[in-house]
C-alpha angles and dihedrals in degrees: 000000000000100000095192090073105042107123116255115237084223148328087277098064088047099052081055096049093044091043092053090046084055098058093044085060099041089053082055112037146004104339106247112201097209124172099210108217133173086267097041093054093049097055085047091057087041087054093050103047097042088055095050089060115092106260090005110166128168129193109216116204123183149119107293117261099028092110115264104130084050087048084056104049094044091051088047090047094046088059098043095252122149110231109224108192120171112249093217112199114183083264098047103125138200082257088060093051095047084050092050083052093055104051091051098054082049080058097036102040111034112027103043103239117147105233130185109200101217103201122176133202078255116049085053090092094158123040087222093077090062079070101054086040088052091057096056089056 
């Protein structure tokens, strides 16, 4: 059975389940302060569950600094997915996002491996790139 969509008995199991998630990221990678609210908990399921779905793809929108790239690492994390991010530097071109790309969809693509391609507002420098995103979606 598919354990990311049993039903939860309540928000309280959850918050166990996701607080213990948490702590095992944050013993393995960057620590992530995170306060897990009941928000907080269902866009983590949202993202989940959106990401577990062949060519599922979310826009989050929101003010800068409210979580959602940590929601989305934890929700990556939680269903074993690699987070792949551009690292843009101010000579970062359109050539060195076409060769992340390609790398990803290496990644992706040939060897197997679930990725979830984490892009910010900023890290799009040139408009062009919006191009190149688009056609992954």
């Amino acid at each position: 059975t598919d354990r990311a969509y049993l039903p939860t008995p309540s928000l309280e199991k959850l918050k166990i389940v996701l607080d213990s998630k948490l702590v095992e990221y944050n013993e393995n990678n960057a620590m992530m302060d995170l306060v897990l609210f009941e928000q907080a908990m269902l866009h983590i399921t949202r993202i989940s569950r959106i990401i577990q779905n062949p060519g599922g793809n979310a826009m989050l929108i929101g003010v800068g600094g409210s979580g959602k790239q940590s929601l989305c690492r934890l929700a990556a994390f939680i269903s074993d997915y690699e987070v792949k991010q551009l690292s843009v530097t101010s000579k970062f071109t359109i050539e060195d996002l076409k060769e992340e790309l390609r790398n990803m969809y290496t990644s992706a693509g040939v060897k197997g491996n679930q990725v979830v391609f984490l892009v910010t507002d900023s890290q799009i420098i040139d408009e062009r790139f919006l191009v190149y995103i688009n056609g992954i979606l």
